[in-house]
C-alpha positions as CSV (number, residue, x, y, z in Angstrom):
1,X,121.2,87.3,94.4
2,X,121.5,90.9,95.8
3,X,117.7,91.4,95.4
4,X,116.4,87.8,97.0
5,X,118.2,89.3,100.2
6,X,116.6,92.6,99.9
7,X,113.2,90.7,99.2
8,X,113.5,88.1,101.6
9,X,112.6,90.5,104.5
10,X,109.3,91.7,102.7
11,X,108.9,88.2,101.7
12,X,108.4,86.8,105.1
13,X,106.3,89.4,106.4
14,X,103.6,90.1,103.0
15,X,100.6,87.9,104.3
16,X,100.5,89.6,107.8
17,X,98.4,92.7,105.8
18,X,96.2,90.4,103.9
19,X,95.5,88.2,106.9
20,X,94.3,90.8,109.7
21,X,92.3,92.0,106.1
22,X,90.4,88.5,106.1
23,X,89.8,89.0,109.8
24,X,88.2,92.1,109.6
25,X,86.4,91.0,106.7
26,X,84.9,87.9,108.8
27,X,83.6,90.6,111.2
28,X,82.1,92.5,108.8
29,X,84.5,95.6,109.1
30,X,84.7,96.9,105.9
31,X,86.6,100.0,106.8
32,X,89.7,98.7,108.3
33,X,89.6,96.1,105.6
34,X,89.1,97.9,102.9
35,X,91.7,100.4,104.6
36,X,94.2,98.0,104.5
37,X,93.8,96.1,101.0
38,X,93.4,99.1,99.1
39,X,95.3,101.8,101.3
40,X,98.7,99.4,101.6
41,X,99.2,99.9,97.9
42,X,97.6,103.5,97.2
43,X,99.2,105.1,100.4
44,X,102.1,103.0,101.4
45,X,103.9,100.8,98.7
46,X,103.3,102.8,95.7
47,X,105.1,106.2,97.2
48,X,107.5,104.1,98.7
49,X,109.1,102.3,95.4
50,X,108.6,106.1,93.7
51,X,110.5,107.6,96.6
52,X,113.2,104.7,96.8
53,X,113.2,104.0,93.0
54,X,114.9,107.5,92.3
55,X,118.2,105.6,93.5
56,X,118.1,102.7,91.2
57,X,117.3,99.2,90.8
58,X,118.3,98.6,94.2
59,X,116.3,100.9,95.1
60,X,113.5,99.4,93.9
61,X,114.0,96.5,95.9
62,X,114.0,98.3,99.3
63,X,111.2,99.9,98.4
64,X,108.8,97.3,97.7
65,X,110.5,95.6,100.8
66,X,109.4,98.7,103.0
67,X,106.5,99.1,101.9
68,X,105.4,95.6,102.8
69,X,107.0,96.1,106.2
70,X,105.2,99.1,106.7
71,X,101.9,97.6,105.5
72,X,102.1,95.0,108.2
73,X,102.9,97.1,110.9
74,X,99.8,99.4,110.0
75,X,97.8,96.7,109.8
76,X,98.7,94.8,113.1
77,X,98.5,98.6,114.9
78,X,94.9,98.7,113.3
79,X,94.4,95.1,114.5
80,X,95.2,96.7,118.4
81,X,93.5,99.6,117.5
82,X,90.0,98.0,116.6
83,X,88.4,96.8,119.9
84,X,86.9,93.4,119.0
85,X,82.7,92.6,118.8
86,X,82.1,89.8,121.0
């Protein structure tokens, strides 16, 4: 029960990252797509539940909640970031 709280956050915020993805994608922007699918886990998620997982299980769980809150802020700052082709 303690860990669907912890999750719950990262839960409701995990497609933001994949969704500006797909929009970048449908632009053909490969960088900040590719960026964001591949750099989320590599740069972001994966140091996180190392960093966080040091304290335990629990750890663990705020971790991989981070790092999806993270993700999506990176990728809705990249979304502002990228002036759009009209």
């Amino acid at each position: 029960m303690h860990a669907l709280r912890i999750l719950s956050v990262g839960i409701a915020v995990a497609g933001i990252t994949p969704l500006v993805s797909a929009y970048f994608q449908s632009l053909g922007r490969a960088g900040p797509a590719y960026l964001m699918s591949v750099g989320s886990l590599v740069l972001v998620k994966a140091p996180l539940v190392a960093v966080c997982g040091t304290a335990g299980v629990n750890g663990v769980w705020v971790g991989l909640t981070a790092g999806e809150v993270v993700s999506a802020l990176v990728a809705l700052t990249l979304l502002g970031v990228f002036p759009r082709r009209g």
